[in-house]
C-alpha positions as CSV (number, residue, x, y, z in Angstrom):
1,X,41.4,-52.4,48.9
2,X,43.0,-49.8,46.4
3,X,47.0,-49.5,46.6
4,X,48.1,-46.0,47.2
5,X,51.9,-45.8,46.2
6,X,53.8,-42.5,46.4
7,X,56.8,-41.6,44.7
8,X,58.8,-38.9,45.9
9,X,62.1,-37.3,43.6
10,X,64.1,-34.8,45.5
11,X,65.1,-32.6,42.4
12,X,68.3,-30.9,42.1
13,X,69.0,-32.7,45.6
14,X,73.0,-32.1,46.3
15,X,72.5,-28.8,45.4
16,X,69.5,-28.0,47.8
17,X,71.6,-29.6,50.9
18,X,74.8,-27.4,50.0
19,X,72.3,-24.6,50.2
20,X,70.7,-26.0,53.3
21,X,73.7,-26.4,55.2
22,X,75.6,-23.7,53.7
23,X,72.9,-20.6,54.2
24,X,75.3,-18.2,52.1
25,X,74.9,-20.5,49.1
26,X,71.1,-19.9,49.1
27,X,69.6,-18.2,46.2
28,X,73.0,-18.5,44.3
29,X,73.8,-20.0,40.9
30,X,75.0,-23.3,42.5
31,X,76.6,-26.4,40.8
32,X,77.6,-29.7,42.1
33,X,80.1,-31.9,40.3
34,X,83.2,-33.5,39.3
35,X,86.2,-31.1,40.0
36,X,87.4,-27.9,37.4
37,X,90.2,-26.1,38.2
38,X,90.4,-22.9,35.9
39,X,87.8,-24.2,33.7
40,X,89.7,-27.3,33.1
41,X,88.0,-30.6,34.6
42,X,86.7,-33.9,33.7
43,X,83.2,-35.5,34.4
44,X,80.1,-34.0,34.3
45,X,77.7,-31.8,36.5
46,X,75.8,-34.6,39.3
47,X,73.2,-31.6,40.0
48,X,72.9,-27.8,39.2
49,X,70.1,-25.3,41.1
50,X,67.1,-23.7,39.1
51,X,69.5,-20.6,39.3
52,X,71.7,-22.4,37.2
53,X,69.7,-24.2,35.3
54,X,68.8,-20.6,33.7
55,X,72.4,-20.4,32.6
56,X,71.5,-23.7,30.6
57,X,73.4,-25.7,32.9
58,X,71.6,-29.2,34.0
59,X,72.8,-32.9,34.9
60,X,75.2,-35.1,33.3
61,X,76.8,-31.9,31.2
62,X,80.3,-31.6,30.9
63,X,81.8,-30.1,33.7
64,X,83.8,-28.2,31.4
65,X,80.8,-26.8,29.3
66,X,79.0,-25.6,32.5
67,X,82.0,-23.5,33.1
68,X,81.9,-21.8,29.8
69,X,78.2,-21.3,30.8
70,X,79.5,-19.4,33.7
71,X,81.5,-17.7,32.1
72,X,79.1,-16.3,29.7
73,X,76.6,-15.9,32.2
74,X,79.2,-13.7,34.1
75,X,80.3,-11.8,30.9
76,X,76.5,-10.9,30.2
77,X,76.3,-9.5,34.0
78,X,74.9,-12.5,35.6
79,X,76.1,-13.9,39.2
80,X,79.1,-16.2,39.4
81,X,78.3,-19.6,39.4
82,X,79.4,-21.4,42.6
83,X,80.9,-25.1,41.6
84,X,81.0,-27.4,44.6
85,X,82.7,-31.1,44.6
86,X,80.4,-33.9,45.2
87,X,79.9,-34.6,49.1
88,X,78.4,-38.0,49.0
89,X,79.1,-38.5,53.2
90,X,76.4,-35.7,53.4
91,X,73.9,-36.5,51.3
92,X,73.5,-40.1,52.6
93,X,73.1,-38.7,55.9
94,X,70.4,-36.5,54.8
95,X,68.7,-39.5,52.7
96,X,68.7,-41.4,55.9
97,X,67.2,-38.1,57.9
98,X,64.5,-38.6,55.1
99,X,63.9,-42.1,54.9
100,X,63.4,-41.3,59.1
101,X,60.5,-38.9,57.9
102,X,58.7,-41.1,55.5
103,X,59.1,-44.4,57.9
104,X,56.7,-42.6,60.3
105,X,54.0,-42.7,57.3
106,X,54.5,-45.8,56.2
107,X,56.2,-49.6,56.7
108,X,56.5,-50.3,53.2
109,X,59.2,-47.7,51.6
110,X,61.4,-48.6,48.6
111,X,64.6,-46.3,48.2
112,X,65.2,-46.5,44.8
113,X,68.1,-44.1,45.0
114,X,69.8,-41.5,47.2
115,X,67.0,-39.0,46.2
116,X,64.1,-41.3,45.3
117,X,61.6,-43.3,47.2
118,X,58.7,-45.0,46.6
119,X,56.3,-45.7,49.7
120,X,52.6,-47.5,50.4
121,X,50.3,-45.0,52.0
122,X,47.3,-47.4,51.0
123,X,46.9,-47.4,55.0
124,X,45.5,-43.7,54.3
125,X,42.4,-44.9,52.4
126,X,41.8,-42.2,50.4
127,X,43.8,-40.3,47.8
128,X,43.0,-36.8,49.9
129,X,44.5,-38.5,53.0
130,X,47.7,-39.8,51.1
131,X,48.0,-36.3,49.8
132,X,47.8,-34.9,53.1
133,X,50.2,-37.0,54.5
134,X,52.8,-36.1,51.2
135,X,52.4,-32.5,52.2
136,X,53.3,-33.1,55.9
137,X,56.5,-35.6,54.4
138,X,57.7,-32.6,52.2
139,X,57.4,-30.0,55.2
């Protein structure tokens, strides 16, 4: 019997909840972090958007350095960067809403991480079957 094992990474998760839950954050330069108060913080960016991630802001920067990429975003007419504080209480609820989702596929899942599973869909037979069953997960 060939194994079928999928791996599913929810990129730039925090920051796709905060938009999820919070509809006016949608489309908007969003960053999710350690606190900065007037461009003063310490600790790093958990997660920025793909809007932000245009500014050259990504994961595991200096909270601090992603400001003065807003900032120069902002000078150059570009939309103010929203910086959020890390909301772990919500995410893990929405990991467990997931981990809901994928159990219906399959009885073997591995969480590997608040955004990161691994799960046998060898039940599916086929690689096409597997990959339609992925596309109903990610919907």
């Amino acid at each position: 019997m060939q194994r079928i094992i999928a791996h599913l990474d929810m990129d730039a998760f925090f920051a796709s909840v905060e938009e999820v839950t919070t509809p006016r954050f949608l489309g908007k330069p969003l960053v999710v972090g350690s606190e900065i108060i007037k461009g003063v913080g310490r600790g790093v960016v958990s997660t920025a958007n793909y809007k932000a991630r245009t500014y050259g802001i990504h994961s595991a920067m200096p909270i601090t350095k992603a400001w003065q990429l807003s900032q120069e975003a902002k000078k150059q007419g570009k939309e103010e960067v929203i910086f959020l504080p890390v909301d772990f209480e919500l995410y893990h609820k929405v990991s467990a809403h997931v981990l809901e989702i994928i159990q219906k596929y399959s009885d073997n899942v591995e969480q590997a991480s608040v955004d990161e599973f691994y799960f046998d869909l060898s039940g599916a037979e086929t690689f096409e079957k597997a990959e339609n069953i992925c596309q109903k997960i990610k919907k």
